[in-house]
Biopython code that builds the backbone (N, CA, C, O; Angstrom):
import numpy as np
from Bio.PDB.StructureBuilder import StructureBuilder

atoms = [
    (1, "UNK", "N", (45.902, 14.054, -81.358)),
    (1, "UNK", "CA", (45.356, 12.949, -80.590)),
    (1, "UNK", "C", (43.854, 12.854, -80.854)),
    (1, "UNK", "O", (43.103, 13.777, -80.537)),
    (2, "UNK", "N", (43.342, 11.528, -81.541)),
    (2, "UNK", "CA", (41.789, 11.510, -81.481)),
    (2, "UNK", "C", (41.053, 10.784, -80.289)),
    (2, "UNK", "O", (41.218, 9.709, -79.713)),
    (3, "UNK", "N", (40.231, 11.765, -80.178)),
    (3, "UNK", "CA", (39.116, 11.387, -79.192)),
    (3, "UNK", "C", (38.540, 10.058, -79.395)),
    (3, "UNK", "O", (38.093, 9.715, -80.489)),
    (4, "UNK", "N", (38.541, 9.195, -78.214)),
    (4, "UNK", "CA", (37.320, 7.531, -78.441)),
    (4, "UNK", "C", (36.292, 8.166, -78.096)),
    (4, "UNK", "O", (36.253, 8.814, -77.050)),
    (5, "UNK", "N", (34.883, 8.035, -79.282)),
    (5, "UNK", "CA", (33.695, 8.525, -78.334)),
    (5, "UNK", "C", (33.305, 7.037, -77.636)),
    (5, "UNK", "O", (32.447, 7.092, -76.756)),
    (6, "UNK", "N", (33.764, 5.954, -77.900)),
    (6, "UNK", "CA", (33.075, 5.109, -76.851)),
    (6, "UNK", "C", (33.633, 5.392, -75.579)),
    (6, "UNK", "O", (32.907, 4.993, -74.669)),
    (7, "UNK", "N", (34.928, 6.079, -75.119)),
    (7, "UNK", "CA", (35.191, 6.021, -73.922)),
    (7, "UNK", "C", (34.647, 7.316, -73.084)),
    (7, "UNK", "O", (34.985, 7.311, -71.900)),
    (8, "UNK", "N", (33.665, 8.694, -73.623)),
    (8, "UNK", "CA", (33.113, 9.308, -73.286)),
    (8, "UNK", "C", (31.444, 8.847, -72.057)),
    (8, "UNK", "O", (30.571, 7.990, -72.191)),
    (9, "UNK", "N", (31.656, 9.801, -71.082)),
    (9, "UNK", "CA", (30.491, 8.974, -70.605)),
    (9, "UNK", "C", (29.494, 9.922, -70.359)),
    (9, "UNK", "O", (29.820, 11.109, -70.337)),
    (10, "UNK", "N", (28.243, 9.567, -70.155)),
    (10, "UNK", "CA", (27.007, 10.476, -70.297)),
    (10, "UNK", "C", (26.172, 10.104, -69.182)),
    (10, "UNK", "O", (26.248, 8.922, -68.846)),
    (11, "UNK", "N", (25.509, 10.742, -68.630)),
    (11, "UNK", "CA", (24.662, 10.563, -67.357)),
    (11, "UNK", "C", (23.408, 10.986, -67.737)),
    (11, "UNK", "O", (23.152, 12.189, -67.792)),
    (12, "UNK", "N", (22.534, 10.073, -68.027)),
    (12, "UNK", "CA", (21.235, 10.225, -68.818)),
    (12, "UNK", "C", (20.278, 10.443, -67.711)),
    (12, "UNK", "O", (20.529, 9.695, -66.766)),
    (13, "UNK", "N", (19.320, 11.177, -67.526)),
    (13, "UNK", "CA", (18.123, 10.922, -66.664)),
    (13, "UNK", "C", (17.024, 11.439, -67.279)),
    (13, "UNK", "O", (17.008, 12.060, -68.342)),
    (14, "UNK", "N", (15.933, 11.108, -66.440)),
    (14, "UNK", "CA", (14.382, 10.921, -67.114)),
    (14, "UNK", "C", (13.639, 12.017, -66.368)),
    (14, "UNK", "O", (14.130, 12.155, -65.248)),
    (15, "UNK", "N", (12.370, 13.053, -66.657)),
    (15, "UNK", "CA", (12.147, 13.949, -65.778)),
    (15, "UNK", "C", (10.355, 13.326, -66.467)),
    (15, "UNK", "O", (9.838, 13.462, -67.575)),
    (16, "UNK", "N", (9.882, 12.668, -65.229)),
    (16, "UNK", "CA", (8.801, 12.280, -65.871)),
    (16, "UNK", "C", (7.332, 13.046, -65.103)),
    (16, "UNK", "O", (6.193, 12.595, -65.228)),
    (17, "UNK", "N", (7.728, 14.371, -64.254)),
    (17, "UNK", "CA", (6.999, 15.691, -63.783)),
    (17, "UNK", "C", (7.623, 16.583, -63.463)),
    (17, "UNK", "O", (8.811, 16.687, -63.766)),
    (18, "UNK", "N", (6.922, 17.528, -62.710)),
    (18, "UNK", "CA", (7.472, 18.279, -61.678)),
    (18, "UNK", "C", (6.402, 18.751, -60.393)),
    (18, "UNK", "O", (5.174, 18.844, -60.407)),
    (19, "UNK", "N", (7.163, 18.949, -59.540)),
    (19, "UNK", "CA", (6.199, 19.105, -58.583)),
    (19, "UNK", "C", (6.600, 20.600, -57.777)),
    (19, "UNK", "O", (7.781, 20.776, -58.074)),
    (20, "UNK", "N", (6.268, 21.451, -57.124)),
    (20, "UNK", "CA", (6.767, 22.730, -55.594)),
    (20, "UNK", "C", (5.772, 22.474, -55.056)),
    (20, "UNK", "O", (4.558, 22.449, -55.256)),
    (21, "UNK", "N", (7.161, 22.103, -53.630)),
    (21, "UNK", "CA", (6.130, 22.162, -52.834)),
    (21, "UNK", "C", (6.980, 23.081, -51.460)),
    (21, "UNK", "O", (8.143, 23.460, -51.599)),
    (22, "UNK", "N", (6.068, 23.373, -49.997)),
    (22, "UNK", "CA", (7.250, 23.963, -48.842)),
    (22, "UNK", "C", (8.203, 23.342, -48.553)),
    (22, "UNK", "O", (8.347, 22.122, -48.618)),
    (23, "UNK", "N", (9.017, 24.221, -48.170)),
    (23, "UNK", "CA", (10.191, 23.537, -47.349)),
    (23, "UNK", "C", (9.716, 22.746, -46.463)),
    (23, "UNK", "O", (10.014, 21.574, -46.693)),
    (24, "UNK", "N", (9.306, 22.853, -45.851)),
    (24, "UNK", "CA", (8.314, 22.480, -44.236)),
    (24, "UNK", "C", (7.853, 21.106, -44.829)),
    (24, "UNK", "O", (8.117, 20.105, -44.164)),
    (25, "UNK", "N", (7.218, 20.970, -45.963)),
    (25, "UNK", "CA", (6.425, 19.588, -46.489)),
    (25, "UNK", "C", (8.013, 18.500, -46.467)),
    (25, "UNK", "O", (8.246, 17.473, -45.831)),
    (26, "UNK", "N", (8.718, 19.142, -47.278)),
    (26, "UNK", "CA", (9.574, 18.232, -47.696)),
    (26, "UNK", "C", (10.477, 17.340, -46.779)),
    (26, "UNK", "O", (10.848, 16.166, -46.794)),
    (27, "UNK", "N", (10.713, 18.728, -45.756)),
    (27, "UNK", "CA", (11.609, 18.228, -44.125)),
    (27, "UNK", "C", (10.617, 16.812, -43.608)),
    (27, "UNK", "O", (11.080, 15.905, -42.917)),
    (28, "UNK", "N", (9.294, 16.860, -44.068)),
    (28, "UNK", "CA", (8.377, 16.056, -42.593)),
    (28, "UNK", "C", (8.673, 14.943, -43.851)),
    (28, "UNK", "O", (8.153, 13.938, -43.367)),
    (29, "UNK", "N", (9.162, 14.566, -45.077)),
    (29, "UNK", "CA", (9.004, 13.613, -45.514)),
    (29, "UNK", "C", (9.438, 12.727, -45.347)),
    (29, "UNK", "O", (10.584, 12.894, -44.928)),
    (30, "UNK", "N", (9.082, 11.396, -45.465)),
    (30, "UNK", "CA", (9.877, 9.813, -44.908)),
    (30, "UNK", "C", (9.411, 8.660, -45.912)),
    (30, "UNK", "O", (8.519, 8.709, -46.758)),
    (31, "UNK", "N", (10.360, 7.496, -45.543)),
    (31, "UNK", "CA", (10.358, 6.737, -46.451)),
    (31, "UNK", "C", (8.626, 6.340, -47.212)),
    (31, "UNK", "O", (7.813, 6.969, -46.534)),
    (32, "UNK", "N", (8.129, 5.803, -47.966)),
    (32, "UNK", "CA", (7.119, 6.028, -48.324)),
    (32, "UNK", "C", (6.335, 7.265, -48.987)),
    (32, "UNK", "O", (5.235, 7.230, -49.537)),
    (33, "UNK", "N", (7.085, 8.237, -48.817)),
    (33, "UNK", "CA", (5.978, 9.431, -48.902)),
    (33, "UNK", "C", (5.862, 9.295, -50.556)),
    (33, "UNK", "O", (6.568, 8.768, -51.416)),
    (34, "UNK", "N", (4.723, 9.972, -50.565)),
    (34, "UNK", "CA", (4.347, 10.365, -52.533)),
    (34, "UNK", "C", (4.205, 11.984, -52.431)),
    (34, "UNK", "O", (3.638, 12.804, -51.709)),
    (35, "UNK", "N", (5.183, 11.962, -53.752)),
    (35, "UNK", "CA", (5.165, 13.440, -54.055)),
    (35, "UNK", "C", (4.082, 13.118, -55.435)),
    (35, "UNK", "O", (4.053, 12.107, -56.137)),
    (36, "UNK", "N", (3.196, 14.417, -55.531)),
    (36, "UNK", "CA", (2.342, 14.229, -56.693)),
    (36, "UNK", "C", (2.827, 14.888, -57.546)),
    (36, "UNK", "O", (3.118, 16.007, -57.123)),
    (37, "UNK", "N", (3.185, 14.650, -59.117)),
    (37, "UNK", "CA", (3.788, 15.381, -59.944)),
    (37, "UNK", "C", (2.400, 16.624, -60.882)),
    (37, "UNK", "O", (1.175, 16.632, -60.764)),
    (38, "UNK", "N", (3.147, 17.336, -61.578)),
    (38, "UNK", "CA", (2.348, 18.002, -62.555)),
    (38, "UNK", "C", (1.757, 16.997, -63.938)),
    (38, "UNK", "O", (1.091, 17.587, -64.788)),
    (39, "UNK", "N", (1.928, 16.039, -64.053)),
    (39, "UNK", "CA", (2.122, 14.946, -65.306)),
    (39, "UNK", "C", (0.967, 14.037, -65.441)),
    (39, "UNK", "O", (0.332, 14.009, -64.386)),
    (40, "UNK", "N", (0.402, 13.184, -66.482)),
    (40, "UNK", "CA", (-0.839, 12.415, -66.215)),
    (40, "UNK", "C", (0.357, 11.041, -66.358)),
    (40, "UNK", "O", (1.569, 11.200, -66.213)),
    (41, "UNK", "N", (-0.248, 9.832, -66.643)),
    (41, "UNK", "CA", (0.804, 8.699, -66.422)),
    (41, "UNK", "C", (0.901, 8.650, -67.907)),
    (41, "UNK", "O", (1.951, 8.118, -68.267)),
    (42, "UNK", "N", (0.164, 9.025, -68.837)),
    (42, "UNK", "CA", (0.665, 9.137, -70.723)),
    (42, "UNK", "C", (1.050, 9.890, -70.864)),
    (42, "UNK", "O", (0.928, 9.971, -72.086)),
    (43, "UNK", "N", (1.775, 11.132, -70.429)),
    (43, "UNK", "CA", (2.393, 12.338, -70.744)),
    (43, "UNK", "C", (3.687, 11.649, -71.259)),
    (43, "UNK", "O", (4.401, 10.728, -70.861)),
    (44, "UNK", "N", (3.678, 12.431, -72.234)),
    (44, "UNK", "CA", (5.422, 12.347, -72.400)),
    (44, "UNK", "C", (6.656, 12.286, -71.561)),
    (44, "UNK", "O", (6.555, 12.802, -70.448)),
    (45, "UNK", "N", (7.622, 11.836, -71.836)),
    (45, "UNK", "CA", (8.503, 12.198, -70.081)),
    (45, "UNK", "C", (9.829, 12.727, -71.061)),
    (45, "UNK", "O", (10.081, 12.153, -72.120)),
    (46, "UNK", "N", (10.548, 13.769, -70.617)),
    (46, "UNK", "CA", (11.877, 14.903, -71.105)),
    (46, "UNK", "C", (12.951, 13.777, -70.873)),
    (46, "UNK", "O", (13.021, 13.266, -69.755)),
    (47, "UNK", "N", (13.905, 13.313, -72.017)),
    (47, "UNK", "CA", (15.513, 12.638, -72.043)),
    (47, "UNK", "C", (16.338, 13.643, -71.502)),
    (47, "UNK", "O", (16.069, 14.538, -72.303)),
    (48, "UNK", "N", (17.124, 14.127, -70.746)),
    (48, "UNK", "CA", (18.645, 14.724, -70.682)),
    (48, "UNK", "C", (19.745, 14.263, -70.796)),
    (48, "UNK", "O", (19.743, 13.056, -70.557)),
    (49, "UNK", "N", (20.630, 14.631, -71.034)),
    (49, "UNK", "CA", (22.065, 14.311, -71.420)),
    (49, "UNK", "C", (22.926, 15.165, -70.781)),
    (49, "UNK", "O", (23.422, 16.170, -71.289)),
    (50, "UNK", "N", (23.202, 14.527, -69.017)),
    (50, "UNK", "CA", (24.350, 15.472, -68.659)),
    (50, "UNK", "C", (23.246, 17.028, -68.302)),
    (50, "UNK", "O", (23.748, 18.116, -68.022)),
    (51, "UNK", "N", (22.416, 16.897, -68.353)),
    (51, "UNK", "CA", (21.065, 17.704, -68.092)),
    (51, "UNK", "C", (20.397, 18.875, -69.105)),
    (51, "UNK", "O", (19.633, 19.817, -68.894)),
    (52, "UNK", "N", (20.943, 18.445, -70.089)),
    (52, "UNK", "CA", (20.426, 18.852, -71.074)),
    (52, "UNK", "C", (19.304, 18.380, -71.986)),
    (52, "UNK", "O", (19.688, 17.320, -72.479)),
    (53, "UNK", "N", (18.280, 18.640, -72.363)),
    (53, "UNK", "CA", (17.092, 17.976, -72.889)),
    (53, "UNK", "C", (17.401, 17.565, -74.447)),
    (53, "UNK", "O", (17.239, 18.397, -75.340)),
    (54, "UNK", "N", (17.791, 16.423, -74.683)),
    (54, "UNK", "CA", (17.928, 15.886, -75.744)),
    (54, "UNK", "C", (17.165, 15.229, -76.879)),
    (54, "UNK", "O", (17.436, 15.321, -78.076)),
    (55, "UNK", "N", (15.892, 14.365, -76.167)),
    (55, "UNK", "CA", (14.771, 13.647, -76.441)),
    (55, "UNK", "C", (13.574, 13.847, -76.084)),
    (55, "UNK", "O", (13.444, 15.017, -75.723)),
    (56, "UNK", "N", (12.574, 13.223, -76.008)),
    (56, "UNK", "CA", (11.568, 13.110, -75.532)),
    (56, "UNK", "C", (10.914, 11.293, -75.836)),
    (56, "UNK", "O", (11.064, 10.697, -76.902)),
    (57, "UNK", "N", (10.204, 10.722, -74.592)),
    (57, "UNK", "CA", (9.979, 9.555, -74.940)),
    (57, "UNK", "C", (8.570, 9.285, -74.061)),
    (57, "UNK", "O", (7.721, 10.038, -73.583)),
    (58, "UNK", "N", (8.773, 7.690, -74.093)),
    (58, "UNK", "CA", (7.271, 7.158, -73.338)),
    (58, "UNK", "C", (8.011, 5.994, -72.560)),
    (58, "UNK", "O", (8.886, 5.243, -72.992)),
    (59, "UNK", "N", (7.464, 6.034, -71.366)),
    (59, "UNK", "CA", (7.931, 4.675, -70.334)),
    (59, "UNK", "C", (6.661, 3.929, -70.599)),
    (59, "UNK", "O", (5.449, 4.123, -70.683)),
    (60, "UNK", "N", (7.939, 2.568, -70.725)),
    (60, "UNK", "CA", (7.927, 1.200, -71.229)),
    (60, "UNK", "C", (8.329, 0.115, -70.243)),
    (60, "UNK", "O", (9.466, -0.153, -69.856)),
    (61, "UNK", "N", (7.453, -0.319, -69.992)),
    (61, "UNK", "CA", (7.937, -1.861, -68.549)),
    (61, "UNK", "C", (8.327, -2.810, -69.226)),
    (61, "UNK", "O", (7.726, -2.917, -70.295)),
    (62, "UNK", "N", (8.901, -3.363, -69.083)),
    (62, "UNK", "CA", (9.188, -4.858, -69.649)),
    (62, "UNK", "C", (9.631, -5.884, -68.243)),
    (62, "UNK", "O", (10.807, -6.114, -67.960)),
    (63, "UNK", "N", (8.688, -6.319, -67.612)),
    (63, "UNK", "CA", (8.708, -7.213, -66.787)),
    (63, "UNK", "C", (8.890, -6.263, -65.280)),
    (63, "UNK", "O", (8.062, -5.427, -64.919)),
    (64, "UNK", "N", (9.814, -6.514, -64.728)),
    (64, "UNK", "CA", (10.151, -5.314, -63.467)),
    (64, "UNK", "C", (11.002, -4.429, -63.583)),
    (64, "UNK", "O", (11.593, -3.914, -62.633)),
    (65, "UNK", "N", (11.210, -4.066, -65.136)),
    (65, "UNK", "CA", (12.251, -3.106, -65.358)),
    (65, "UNK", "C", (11.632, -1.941, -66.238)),
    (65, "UNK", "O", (11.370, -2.039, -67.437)),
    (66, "UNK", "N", (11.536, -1.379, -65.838)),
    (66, "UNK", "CA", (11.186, 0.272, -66.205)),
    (66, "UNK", "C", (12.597, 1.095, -67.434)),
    (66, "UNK", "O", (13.773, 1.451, -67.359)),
    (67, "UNK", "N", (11.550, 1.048, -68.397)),
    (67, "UNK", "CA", (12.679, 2.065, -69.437)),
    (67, "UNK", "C", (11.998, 3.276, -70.274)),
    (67, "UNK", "O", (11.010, 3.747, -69.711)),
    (68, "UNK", "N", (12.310, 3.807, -71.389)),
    (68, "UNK", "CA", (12.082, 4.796, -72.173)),
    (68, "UNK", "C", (12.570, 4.673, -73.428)),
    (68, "UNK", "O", (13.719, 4.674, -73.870)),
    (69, "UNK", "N", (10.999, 4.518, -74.163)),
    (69, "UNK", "CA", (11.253, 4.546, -75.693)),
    (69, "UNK", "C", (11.416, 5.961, -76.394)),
    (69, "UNK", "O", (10.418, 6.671, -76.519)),
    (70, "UNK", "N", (12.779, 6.427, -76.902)),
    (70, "UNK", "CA", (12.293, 7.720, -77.482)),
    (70, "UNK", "C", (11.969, 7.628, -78.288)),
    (70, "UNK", "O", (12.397, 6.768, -79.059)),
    (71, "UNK", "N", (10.737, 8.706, -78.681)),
    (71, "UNK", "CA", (9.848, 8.985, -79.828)),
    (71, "UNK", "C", (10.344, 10.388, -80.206)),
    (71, "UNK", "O", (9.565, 11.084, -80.857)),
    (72, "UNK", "N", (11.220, 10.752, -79.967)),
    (72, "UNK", "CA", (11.545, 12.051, -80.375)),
    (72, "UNK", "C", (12.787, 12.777, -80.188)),
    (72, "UNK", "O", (13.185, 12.764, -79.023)),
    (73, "UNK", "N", (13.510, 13.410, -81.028)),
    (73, "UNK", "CA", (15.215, 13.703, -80.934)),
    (73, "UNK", "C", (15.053, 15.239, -80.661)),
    (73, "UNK", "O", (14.381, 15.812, -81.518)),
    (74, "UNK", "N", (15.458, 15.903, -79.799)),
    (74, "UNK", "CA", (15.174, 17.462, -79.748)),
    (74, "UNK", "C", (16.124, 18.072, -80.729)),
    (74, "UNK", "O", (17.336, 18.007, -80.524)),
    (75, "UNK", "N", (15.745, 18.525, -81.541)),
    (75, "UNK", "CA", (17.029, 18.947, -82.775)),
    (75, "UNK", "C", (17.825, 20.020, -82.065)),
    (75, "UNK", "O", (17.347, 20.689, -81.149)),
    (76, "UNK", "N", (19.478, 20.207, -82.677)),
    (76, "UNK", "CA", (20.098, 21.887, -81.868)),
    (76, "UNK", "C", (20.785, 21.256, -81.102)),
    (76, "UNK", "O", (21.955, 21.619, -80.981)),
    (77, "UNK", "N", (20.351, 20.216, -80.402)),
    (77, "UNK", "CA", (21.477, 20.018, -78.860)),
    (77, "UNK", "C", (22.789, 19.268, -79.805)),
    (77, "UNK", "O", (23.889, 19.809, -79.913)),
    (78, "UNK", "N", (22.405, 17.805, -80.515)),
    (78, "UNK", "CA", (23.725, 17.047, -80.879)),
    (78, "UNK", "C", (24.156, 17.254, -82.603)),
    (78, "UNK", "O", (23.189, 16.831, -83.237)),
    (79, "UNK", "N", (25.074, 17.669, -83.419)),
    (79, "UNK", "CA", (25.497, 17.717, -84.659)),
    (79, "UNK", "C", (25.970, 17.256, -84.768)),
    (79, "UNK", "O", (27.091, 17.763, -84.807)),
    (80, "UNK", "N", (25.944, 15.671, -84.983)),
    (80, "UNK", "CA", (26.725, 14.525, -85.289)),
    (80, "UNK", "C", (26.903, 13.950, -87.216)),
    (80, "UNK", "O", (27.574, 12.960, -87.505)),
]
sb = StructureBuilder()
sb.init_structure("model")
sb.init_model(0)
sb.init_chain("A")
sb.init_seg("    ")
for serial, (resi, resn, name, xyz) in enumerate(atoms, 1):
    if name == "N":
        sb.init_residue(resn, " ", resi, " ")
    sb.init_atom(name, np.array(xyz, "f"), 0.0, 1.0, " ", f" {name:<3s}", serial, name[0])
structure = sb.get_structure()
């Protein structure tokens, strides 16, 4: 039986800092709050795949939609 890779699905997300902070901070948090990351706003931001680091890219607006150009393939993760 062959596999469809189009019917495979992938859960991509973007890690564009990181932040620690207390427990105590996080409980008092509410809508609005800002967490400050470790990151400047040109830093690179990490691709995952299923949470694995696959890429690396740069966020890109295009009108009110927020995306990620990758500039970079992390070699090792995919052997296609």
């Amino acid at each position: 039986m062959a596999l469809n890779i189009d019917s495979v699905k992938v859960e991509i997300s973007v890690v564009l800092g990181r932040s620690v902070i207390p427990m105590h901070q996080l409980l008092r948090m509410g809508r609005g709050a800002v967490i400050e990351l470790d990151s400047k706003q040109d830093d690179p931001v990490l691709v995952l795949a299923n949470d694995r680091p696959v890429a690396r890219g740069e966020i890109v607006l295009h009108g009110d939609k927020i995306g990620v150009s990758v500039t970079e393939i992390i070699k090792g993760y995919y052997q296609i």
